[in-house]
N, C-alpha and C positions, 0 to 999 in steps of 0.2 A: 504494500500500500504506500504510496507516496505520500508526502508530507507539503507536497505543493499546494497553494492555495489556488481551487480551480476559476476564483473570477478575476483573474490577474487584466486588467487593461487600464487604458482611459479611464481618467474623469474628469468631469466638468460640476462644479461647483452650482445649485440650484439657486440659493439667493443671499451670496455672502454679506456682510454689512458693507463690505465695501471690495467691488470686482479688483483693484490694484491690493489689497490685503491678503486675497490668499492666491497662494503658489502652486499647491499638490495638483498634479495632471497624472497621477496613475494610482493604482491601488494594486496588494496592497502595499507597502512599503518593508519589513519586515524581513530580514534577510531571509530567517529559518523559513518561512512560506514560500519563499523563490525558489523557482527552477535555475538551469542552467542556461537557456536561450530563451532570454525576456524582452518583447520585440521594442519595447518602450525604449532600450537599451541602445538599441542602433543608431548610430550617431547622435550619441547624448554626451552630455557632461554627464558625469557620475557622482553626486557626493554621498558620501557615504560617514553618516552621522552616530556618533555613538549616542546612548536612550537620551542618557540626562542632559543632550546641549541644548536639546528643545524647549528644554524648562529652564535651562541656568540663563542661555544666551537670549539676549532684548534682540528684540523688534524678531523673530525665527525666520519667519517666514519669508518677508521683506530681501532681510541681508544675506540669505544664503539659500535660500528656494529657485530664487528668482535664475531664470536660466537653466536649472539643474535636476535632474531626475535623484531622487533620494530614496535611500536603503538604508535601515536604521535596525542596530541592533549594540550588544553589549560583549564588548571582549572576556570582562571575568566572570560574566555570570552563562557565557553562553560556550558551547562548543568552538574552540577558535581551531581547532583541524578538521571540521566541517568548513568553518566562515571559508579557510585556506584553500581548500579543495573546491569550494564551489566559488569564489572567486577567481581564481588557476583557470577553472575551465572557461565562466564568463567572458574575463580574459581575453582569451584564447580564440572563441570562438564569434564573440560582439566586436563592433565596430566604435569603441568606446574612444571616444576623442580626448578626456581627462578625467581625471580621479583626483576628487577632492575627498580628504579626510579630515572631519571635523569632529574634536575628540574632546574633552575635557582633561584639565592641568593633573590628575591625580593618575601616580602612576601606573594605576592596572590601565589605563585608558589610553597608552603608548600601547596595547598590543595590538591595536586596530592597526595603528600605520603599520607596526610591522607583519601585521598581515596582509595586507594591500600590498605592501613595499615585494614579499616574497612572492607573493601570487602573479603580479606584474615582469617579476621574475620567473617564472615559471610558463608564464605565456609563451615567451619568445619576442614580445612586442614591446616597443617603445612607444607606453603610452606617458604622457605629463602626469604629474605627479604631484601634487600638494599638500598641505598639512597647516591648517588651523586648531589652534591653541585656544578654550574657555576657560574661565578660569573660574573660581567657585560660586563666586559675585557676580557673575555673567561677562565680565568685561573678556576682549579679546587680548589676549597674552603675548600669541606669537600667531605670524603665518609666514608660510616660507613654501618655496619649489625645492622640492626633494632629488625631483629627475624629469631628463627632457628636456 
């Protein structure tokens, strides 16, 4: 039995308070629910947010949605040689323009990048590479280009 979530696609928002406010154009978001060949994927940005920046980080949606298709999950509370393996083959097999990793200051939340970082590795592909820093209080810490 697979673990995919089977109404992966599109969405469009019914009547938000305000249409420049929200960002999400797919569902669902959630790494462990993904497949490996996510058509949303195909020539996307990719950020790939850990749980808590959604809540620490101001304004979310706005400063880091915008433009980017999102996958959000948790490096110490979730299988990171799953995340590894299923981002390897996404990789691998999507047409992913950049990967942005947006992670929070405390350190179990460096294993995101370095799972992206190997998985990117494992492709074969030079894709860009990023990494945004939150920090407890919401403010931005650090962003920097990794690779590419």
């Amino acid at each position: 039995m697979s673990d995919e979530c089977p109404s992966c696609s599109s969405v469009r928002p019914h009547e938000p308070e305000s249409a420049s406010d929200y960002r999400l154009t797919h569902w669902p978001i959630q790494i462990n629910l993904m497949g490996t060949t996510i058509p949303f994927l195909n020539n996307a940005d990719l950020l790939v947010a850990a749980d808590c920046t959604a809540f620490a980080a101001l304004n979310f949606h706005d400063r880091f949605l915008r433009d980017n298709k999102v996958l959000i999950g948790c490096p110490k509370l979730d299988n990171g040689q799953l995340y590894l393996d299923k981002f390897s083959e996404i990789f691998a097999n999507m047409a992913i323009k950049k990967v942005t990793c947006l992670r929070m200051e405390v350190p179990c939340c460096g294993g995101m990048t370095a799972i992206l970082n190997e998985a990117i590795n494992r492709s074969g592909k030079e894709i860009p590479f990023y990494e945004i820093i939150i920090g407890v209080k919401g403010d931005l810490l650090n962003e920097r280009k990794l690779r590419g």
